[in-house]
Backbone as XML, in Angstrom:
<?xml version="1.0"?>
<chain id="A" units="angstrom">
  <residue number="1" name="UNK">
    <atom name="N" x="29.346" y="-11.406" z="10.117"/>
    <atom name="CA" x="28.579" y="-12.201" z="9.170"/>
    <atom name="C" x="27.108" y="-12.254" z="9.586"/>
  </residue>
  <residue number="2" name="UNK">
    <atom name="N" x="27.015" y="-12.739" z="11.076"/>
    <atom name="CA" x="24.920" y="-12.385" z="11.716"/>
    <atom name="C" x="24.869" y="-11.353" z="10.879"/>
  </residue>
  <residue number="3" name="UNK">
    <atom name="N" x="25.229" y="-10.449" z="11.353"/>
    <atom name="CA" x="25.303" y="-8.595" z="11.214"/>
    <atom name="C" x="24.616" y="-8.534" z="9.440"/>
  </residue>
  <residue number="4" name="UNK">
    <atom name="N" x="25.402" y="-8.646" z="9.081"/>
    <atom name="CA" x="24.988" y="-8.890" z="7.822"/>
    <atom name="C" x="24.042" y="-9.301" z="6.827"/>
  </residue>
  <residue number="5" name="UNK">
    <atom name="N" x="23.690" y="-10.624" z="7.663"/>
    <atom name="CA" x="22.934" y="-11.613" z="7.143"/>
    <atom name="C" x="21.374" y="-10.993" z="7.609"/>
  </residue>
  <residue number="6" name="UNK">
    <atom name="N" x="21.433" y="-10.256" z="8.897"/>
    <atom name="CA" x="20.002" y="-9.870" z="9.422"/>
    <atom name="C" x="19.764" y="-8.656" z="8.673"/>
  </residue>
  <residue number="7" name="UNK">
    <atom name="N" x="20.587" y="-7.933" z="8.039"/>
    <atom name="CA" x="20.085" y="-6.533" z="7.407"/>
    <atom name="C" x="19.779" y="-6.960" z="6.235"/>
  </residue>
  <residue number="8" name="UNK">
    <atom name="N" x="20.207" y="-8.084" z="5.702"/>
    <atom name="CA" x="19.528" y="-8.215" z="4.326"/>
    <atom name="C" x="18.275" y="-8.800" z="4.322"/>
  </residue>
  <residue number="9" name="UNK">
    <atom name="N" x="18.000" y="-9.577" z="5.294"/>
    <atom name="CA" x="16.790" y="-10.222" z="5.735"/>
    <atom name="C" x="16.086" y="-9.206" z="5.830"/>
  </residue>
  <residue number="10" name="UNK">
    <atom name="N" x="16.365" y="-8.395" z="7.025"/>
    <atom name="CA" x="15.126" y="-6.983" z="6.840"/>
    <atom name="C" x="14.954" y="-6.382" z="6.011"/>
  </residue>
  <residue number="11" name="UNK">
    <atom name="N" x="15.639" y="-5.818" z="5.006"/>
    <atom name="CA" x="15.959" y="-5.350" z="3.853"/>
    <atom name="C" x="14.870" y="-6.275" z="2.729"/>
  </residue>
  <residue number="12" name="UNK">
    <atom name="N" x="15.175" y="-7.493" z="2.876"/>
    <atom name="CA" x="13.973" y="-7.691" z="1.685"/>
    <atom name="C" x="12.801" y="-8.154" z="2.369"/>
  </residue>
  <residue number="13" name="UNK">
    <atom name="N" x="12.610" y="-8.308" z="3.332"/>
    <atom name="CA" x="11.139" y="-8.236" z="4.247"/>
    <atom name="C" x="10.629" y="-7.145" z="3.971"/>
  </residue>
  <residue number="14" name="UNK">
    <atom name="N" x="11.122" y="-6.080" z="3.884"/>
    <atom name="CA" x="10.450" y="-4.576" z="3.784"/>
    <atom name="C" x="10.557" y="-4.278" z="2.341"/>
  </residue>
  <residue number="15" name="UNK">
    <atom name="N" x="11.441" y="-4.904" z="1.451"/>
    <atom name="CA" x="10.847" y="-4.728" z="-0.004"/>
    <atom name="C" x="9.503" y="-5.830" z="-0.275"/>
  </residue>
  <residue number="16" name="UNK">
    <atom name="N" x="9.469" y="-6.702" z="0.387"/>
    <atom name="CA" x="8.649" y="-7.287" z="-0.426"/>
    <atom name="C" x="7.058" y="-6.933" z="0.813"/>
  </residue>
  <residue number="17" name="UNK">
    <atom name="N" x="7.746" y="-6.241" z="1.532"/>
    <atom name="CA" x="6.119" y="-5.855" z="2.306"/>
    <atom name="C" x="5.592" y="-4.498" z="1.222"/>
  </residue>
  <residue number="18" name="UNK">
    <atom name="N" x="6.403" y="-3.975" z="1.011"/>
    <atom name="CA" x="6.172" y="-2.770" z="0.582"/>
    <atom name="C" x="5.838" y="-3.231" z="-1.194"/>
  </residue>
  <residue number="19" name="UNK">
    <atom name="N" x="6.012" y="-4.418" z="-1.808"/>
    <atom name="CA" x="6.142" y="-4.912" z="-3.302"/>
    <atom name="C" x="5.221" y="-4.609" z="-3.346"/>
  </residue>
  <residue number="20" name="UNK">
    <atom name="N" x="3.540" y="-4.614" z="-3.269"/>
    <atom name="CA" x="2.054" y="-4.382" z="-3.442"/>
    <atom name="C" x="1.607" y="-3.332" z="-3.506"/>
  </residue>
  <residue number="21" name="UNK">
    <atom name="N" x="1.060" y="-3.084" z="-4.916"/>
    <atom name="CA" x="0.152" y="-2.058" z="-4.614"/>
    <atom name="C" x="-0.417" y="-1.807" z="-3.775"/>
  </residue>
  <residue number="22" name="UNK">
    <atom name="N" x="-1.001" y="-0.265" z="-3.889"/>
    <atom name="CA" x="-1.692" y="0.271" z="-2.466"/>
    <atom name="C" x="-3.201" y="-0.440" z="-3.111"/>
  </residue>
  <residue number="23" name="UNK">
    <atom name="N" x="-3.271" y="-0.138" z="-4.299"/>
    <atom name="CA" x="-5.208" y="-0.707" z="-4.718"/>
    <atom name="C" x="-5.548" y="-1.905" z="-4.637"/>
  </residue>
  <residue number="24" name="UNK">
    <atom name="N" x="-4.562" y="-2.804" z="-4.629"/>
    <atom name="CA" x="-4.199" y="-4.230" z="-4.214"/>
    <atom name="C" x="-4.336" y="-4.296" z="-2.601"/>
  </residue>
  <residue number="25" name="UNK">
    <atom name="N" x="-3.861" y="-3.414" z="-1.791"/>
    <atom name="CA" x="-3.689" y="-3.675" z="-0.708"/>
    <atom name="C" x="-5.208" y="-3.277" z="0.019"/>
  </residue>
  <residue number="26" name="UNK">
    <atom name="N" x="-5.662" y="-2.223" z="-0.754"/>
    <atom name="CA" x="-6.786" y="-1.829" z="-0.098"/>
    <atom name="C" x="-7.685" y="-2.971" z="-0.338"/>
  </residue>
  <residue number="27" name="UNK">
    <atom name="N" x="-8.022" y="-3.542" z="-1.634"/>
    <atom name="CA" x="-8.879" y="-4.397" z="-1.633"/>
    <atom name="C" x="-8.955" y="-5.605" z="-1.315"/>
  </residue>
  <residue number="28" name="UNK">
    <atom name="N" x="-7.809" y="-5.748" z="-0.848"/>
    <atom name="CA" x="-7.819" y="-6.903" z="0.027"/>
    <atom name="C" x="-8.175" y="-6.685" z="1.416"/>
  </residue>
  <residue number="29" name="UNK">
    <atom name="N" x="-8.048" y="-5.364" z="1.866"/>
    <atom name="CA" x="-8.111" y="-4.610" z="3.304"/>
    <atom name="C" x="-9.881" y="-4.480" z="3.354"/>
  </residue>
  <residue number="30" name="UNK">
    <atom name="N" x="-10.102" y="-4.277" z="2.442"/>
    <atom name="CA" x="-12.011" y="-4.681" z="2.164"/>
    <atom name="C" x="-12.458" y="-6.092" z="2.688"/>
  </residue>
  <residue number="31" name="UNK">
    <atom name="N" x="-11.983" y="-6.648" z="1.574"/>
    <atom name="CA" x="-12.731" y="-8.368" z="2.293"/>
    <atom name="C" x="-11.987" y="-8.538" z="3.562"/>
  </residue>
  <residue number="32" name="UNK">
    <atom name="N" x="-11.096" y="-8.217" z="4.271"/>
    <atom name="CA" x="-10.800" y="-8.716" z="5.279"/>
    <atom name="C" x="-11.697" y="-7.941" z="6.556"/>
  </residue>
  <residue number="33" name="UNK">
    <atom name="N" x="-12.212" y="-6.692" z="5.784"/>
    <atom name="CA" x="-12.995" y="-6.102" z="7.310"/>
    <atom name="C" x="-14.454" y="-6.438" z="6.835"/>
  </residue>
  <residue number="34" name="UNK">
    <atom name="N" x="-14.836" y="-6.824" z="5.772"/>
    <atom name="CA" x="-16.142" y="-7.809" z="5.321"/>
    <atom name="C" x="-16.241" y="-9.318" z="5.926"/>
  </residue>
  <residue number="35" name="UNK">
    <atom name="N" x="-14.963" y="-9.565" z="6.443"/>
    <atom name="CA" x="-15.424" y="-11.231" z="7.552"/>
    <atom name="C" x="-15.339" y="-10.655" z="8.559"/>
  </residue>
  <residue number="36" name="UNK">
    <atom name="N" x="-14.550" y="-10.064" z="8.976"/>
    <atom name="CA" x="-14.253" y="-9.427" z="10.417"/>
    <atom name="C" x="-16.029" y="-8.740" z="10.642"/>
  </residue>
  <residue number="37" name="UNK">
    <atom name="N" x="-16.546" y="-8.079" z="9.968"/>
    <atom name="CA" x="-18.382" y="-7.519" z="10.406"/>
    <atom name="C" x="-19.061" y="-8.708" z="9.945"/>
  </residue>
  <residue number="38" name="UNK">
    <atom name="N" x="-18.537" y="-9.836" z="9.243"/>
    <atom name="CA" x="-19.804" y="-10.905" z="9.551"/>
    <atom name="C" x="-19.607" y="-11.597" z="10.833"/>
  </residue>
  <residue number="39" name="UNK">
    <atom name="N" x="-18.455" y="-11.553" z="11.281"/>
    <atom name="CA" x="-18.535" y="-12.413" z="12.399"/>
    <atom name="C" x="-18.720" y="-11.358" z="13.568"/>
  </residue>
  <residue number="40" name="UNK">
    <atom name="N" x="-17.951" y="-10.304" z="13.704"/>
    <atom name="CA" x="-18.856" y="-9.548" z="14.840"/>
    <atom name="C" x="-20.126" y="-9.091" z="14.490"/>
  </residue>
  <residue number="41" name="UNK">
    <atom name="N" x="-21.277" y="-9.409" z="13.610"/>
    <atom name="CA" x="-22.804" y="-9.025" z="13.531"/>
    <atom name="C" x="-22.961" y="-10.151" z="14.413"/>
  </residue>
  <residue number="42" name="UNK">
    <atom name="N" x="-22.588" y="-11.235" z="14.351"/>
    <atom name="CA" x="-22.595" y="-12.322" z="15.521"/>
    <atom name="C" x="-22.490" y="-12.485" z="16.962"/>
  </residue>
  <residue number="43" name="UNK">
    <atom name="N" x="-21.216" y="-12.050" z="17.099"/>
    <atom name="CA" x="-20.461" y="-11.806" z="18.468"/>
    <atom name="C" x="-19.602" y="-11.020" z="18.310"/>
  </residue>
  <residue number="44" name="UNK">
    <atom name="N" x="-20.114" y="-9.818" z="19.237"/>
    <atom name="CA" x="-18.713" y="-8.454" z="18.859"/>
    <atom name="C" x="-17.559" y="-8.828" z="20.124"/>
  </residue>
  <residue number="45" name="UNK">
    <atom name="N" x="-17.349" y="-9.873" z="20.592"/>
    <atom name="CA" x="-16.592" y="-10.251" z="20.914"/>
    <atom name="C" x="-15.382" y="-11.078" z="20.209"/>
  </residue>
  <residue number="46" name="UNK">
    <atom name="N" x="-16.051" y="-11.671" z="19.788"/>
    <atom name="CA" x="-14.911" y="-12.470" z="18.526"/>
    <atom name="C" x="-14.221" y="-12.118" z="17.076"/>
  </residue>
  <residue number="47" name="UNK">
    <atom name="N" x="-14.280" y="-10.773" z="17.158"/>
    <atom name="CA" x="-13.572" y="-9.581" z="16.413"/>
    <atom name="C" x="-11.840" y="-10.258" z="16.208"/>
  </residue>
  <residue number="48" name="UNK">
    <atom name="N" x="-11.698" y="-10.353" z="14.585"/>
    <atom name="CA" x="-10.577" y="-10.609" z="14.225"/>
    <atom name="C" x="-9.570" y="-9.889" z="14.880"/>
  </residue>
  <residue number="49" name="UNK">
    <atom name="N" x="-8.209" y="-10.289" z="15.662"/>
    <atom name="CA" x="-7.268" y="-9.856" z="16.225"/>
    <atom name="C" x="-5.987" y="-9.396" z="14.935"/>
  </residue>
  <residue number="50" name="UNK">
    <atom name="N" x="-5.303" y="-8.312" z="15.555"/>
    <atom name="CA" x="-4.156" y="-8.115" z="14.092"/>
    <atom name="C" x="-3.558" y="-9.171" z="13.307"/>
  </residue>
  <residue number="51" name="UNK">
    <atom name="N" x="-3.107" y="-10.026" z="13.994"/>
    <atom name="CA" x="-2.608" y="-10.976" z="13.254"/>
    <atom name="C" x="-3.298" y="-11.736" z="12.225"/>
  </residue>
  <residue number="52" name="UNK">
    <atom name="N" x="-5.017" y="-12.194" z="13.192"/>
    <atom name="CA" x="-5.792" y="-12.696" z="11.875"/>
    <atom name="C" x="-5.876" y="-12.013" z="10.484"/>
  </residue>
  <residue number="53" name="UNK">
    <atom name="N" x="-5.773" y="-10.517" z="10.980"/>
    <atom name="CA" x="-6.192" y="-9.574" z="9.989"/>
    <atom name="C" x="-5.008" y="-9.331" z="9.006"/>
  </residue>
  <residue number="54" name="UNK">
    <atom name="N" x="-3.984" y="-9.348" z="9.491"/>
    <atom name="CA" x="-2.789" y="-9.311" z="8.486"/>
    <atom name="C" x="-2.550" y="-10.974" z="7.355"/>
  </residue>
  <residue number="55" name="UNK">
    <atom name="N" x="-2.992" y="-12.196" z="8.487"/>
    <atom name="CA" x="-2.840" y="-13.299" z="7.642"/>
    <atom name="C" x="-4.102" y="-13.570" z="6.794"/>
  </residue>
  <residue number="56" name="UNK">
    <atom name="N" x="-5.075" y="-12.686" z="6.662"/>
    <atom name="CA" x="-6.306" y="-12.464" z="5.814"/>
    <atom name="C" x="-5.882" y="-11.815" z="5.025"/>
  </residue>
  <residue number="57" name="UNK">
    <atom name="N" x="-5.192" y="-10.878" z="4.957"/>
    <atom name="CA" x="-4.849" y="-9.724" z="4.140"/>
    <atom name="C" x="-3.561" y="-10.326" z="3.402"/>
  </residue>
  <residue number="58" name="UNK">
    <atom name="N" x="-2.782" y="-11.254" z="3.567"/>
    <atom name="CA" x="-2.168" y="-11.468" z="2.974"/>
    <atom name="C" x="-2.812" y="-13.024" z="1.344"/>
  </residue>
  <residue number="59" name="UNK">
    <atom name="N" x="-3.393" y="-13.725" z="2.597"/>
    <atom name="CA" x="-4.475" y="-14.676" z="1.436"/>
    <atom name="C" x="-4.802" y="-14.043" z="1.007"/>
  </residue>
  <residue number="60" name="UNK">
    <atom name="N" x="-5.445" y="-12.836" z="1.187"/>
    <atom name="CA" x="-6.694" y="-11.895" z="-0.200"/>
    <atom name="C" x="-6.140" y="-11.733" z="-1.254"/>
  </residue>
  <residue number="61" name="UNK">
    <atom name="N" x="-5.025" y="-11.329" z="-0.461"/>
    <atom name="CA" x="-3.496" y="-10.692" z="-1.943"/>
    <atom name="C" x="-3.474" y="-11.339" z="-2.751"/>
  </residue>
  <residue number="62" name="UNK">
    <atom name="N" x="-3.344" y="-12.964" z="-2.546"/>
    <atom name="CA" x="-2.556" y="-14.315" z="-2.982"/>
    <atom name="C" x="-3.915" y="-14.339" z="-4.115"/>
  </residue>
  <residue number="63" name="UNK">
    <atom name="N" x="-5.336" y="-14.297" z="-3.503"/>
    <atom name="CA" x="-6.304" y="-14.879" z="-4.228"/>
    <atom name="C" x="-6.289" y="-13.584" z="-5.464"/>
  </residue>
  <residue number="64" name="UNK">
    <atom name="N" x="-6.250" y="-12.048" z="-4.993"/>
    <atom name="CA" x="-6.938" y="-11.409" z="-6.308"/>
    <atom name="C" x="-6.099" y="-12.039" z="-7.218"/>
  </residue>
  <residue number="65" name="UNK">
    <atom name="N" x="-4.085" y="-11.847" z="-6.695"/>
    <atom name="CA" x="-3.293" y="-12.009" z="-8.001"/>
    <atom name="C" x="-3.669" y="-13.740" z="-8.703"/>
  </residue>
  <residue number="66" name="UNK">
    <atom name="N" x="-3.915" y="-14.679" z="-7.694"/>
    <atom name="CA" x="-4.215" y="-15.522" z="-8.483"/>
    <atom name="C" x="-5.559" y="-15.585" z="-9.700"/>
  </residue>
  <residue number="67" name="UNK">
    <atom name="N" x="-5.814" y="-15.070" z="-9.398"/>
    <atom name="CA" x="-7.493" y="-14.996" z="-10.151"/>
    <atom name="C" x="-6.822" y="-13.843" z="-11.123"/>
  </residue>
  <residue number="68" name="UNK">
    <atom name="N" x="-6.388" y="-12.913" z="-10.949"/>
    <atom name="CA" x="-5.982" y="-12.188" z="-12.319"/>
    <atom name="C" x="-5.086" y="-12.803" z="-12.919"/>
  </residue>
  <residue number="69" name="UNK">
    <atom name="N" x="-4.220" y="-13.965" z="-12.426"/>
    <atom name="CA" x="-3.525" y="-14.948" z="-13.721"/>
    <atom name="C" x="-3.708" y="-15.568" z="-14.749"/>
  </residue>
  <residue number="70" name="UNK">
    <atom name="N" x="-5.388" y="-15.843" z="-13.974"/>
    <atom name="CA" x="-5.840" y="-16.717" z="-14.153"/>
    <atom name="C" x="-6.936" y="-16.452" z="-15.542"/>
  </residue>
  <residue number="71" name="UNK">
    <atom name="N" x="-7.174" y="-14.862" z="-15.359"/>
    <atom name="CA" x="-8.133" y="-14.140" z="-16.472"/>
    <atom name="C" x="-7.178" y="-14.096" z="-17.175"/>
  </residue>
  <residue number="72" name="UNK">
    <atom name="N" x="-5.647" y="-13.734" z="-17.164"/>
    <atom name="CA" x="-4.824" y="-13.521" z="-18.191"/>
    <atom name="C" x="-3.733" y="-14.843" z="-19.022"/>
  </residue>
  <residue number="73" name="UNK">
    <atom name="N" x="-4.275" y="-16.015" z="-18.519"/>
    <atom name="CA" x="-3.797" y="-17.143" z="-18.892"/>
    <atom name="C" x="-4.549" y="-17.687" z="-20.228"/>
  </residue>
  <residue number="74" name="UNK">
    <atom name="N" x="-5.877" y="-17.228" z="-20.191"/>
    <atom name="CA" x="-6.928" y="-17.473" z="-21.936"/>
    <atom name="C" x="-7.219" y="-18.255" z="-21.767"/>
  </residue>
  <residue number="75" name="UNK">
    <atom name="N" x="-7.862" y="-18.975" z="-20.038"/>
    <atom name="CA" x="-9.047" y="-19.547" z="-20.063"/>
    <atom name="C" x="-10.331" y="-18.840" z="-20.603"/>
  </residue>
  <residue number="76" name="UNK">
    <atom name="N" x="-11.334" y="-19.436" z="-20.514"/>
    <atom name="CA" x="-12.741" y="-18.952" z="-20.715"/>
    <atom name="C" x="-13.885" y="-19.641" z="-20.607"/>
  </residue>
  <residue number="77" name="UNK">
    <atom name="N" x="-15.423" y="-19.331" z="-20.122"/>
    <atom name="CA" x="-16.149" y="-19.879" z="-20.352"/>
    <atom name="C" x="-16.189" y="-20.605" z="-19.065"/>
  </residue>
  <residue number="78" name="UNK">
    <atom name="N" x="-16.965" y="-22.242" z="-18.828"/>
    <atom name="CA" x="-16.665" y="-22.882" z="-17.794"/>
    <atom name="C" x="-15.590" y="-23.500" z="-17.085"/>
  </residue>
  <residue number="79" name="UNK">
    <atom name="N" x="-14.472" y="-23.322" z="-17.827"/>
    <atom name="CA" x="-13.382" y="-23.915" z="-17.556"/>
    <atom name="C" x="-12.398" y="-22.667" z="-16.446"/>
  </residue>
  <residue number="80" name="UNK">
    <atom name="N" x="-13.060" y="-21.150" z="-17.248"/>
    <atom name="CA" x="-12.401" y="-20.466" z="-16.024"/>
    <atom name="C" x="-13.288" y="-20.218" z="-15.092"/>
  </residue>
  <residue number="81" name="UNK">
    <atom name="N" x="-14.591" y="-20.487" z="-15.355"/>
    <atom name="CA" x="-15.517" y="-20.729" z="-13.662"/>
    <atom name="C" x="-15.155" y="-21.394" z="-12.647"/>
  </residue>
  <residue number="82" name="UNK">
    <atom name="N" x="-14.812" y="-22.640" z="-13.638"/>
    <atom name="CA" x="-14.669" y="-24.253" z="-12.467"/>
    <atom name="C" x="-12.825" y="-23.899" z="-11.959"/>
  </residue>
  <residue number="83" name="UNK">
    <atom name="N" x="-12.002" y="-23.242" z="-12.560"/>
    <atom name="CA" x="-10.794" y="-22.736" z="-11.611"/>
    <atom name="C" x="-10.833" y="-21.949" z="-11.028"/>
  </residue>
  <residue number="84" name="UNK">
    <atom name="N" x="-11.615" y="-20.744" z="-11.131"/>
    <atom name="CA" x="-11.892" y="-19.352" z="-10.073"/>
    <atom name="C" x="-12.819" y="-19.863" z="-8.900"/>
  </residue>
  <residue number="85" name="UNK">
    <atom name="N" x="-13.332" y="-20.801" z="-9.158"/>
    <atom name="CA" x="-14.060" y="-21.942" z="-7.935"/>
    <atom name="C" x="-13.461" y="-22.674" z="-7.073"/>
  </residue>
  <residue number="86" name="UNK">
    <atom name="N" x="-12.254" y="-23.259" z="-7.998"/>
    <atom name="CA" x="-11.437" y="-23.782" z="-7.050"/>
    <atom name="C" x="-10.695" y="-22.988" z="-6.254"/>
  </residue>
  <residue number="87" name="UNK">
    <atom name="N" x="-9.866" y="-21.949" z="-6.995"/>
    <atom name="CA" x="-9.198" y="-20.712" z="-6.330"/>
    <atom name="C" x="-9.817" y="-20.243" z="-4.660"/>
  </residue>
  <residue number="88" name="UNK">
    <atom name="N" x="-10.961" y="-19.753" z="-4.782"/>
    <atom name="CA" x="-12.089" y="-19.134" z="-3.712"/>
    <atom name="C" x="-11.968" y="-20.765" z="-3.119"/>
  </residue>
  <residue number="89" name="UNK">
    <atom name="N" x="-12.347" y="-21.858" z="-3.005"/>
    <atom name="CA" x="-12.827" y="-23.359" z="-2.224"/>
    <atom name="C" x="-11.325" y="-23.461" z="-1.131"/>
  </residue>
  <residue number="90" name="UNK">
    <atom name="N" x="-9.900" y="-23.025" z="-2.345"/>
    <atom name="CA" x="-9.157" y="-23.260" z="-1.581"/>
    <atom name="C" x="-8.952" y="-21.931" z="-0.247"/>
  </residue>
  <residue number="91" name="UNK">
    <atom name="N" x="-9.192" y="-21.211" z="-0.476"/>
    <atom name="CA" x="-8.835" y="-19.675" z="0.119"/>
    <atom name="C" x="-9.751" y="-19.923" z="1.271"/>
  </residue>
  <residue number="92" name="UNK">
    <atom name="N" x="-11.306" y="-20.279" z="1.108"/>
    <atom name="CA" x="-12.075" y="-20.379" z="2.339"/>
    <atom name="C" x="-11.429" y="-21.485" z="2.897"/>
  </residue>
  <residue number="93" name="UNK">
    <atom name="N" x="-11.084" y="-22.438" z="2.537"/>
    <atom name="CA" x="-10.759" y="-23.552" z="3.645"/>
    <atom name="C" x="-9.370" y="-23.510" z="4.231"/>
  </residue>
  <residue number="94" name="UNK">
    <atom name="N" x="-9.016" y="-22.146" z="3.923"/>
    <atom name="CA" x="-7.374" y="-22.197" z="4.483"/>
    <atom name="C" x="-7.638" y="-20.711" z="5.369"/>
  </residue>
  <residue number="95" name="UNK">
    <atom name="N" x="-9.353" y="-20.570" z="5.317"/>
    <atom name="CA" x="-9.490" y="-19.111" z="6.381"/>
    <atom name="C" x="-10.183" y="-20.036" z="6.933"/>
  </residue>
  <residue number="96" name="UNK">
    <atom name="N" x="-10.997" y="-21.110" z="7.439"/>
    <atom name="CA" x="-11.995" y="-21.488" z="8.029"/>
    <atom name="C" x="-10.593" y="-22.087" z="8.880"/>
  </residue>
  <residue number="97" name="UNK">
    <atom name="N" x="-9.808" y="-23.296" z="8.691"/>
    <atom name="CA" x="-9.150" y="-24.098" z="9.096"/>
    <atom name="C" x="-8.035" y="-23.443" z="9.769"/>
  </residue>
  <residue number="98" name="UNK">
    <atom name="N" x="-7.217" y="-22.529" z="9.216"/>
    <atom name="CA" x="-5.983" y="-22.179" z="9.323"/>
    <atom name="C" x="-5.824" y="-20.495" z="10.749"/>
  </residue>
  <residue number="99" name="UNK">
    <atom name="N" x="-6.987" y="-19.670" z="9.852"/>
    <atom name="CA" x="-6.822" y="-18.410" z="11.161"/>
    <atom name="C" x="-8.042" y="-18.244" z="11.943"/>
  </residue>
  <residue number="100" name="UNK">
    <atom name="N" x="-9.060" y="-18.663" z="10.986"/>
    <atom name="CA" x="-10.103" y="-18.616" z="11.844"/>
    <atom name="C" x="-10.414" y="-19.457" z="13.314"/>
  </residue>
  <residue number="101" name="UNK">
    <atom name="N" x="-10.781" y="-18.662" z="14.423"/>
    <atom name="CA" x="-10.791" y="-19.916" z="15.647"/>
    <atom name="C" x="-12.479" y="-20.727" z="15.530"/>
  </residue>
  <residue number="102" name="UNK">
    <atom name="N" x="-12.235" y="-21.806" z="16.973"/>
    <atom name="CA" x="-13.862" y="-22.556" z="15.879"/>
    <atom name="C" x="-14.555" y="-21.572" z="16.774"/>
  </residue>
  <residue number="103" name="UNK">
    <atom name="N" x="-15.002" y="-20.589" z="17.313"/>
    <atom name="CA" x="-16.300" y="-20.092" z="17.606"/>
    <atom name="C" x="-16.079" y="-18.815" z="16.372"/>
  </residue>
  <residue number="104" name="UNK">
    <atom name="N" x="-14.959" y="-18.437" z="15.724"/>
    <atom name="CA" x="-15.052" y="-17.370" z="15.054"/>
    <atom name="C" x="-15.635" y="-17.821" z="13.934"/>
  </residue>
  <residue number="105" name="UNK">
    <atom name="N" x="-15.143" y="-19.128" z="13.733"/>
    <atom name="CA" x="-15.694" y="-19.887" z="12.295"/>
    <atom name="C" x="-17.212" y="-20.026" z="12.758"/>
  </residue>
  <residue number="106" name="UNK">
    <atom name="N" x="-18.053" y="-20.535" z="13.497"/>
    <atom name="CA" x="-19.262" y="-21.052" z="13.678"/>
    <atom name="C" x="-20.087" y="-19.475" z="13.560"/>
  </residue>
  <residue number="107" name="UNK">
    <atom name="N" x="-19.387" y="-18.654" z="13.983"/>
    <atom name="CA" x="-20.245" y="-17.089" z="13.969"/>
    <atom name="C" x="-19.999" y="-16.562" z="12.257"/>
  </residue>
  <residue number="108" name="UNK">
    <atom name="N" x="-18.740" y="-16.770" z="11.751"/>
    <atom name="CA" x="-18.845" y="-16.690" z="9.974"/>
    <atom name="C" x="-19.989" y="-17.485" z="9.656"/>
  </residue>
  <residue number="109" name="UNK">
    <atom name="N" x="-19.988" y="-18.569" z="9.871"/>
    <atom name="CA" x="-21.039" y="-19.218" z="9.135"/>
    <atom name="C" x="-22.273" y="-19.202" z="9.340"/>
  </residue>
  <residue number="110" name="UNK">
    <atom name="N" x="-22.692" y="-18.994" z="11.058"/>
    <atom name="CA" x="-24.104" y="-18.122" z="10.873"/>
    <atom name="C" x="-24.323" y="-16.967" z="10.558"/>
  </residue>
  <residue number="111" name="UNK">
    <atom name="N" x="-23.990" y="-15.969" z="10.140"/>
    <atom name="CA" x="-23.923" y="-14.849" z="9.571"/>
    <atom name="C" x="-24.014" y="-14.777" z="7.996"/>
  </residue>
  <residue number="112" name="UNK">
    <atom name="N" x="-23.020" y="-15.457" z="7.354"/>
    <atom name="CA" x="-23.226" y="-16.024" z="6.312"/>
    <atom name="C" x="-24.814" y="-16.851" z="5.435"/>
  </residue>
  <residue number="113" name="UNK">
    <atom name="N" x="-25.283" y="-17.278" z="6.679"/>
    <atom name="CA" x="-26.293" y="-18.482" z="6.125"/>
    <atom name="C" x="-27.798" y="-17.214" z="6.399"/>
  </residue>
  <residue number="114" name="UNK">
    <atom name="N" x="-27.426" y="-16.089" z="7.503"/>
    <atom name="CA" x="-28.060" y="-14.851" z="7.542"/>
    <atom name="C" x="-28.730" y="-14.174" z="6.415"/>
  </residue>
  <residue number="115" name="UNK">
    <atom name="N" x="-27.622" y="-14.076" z="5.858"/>
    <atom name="CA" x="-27.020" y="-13.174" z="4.773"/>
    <atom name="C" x="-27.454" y="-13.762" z="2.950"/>
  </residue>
  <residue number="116" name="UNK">
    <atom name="N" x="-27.621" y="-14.894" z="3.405"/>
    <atom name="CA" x="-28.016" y="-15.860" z="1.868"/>
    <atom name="C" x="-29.100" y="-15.754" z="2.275"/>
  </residue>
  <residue number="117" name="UNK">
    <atom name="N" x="-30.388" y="-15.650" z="3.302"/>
    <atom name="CA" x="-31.553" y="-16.067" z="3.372"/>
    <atom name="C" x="-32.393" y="-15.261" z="2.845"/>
  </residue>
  <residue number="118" name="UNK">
    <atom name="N" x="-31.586" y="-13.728" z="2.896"/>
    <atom name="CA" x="-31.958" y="-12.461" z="2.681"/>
    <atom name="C" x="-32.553" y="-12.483" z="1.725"/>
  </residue>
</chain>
């Protein structure tokens, strides 16, 4: 019965790793190496580790498909600004809080504030 119970577990771990598009996957594989070079333009020491990079890559996922629900739900106008706002408010504060460490976060955000001054 274990026996069993663990092959189906792997079994849909690997369908649902594999469920995503590859153009989905890449572009999420974009913004995740777009924080990873703001924070090492900072400190190339504090270079996102795999794990950050996979639990980035998996939020990115979460955010495009949410935001394409969200174009295909027939909002419009300010009403789908002020939710694609919220969407992104929640996503940064669950990368600032959740994988980011605090010197990785303090080097995002000077880099960031870099980057707007421009």
């Amino acid at each position: 019965m274990k026996i069993s119970m663990t092959i189906l577990t792997i079994i849909i771990t690997f369908s649902f790793g594999y469920s995503q598009s590859p153009r989905l996957i890449e572009k999420a594989n974009k913004q995740v190496e777009k924080v990873n070079a703001l924070i090492v333009s900072e400190a190339a020491d504090l270079a996102l580790n795999e794990t950050q990079k996979a639990d980035l890559q998996k939020l990115f996922i979460q955010k495009i498909k949410d935001i394409k629900a969200l174009k295909k739900s027939g909002l419009e106008g300010d009403e789908l600004k002020a939710q694609k706002k919220a969407i992104n408010k929640k996503i940064s504060k669950q990368i600032r809080k959740e994988i980011l460490t605090k010197e990785q976060n303090i080097a995002f955000k000077a880099a960031k504030r870099k980057r707007k001054k421009k």
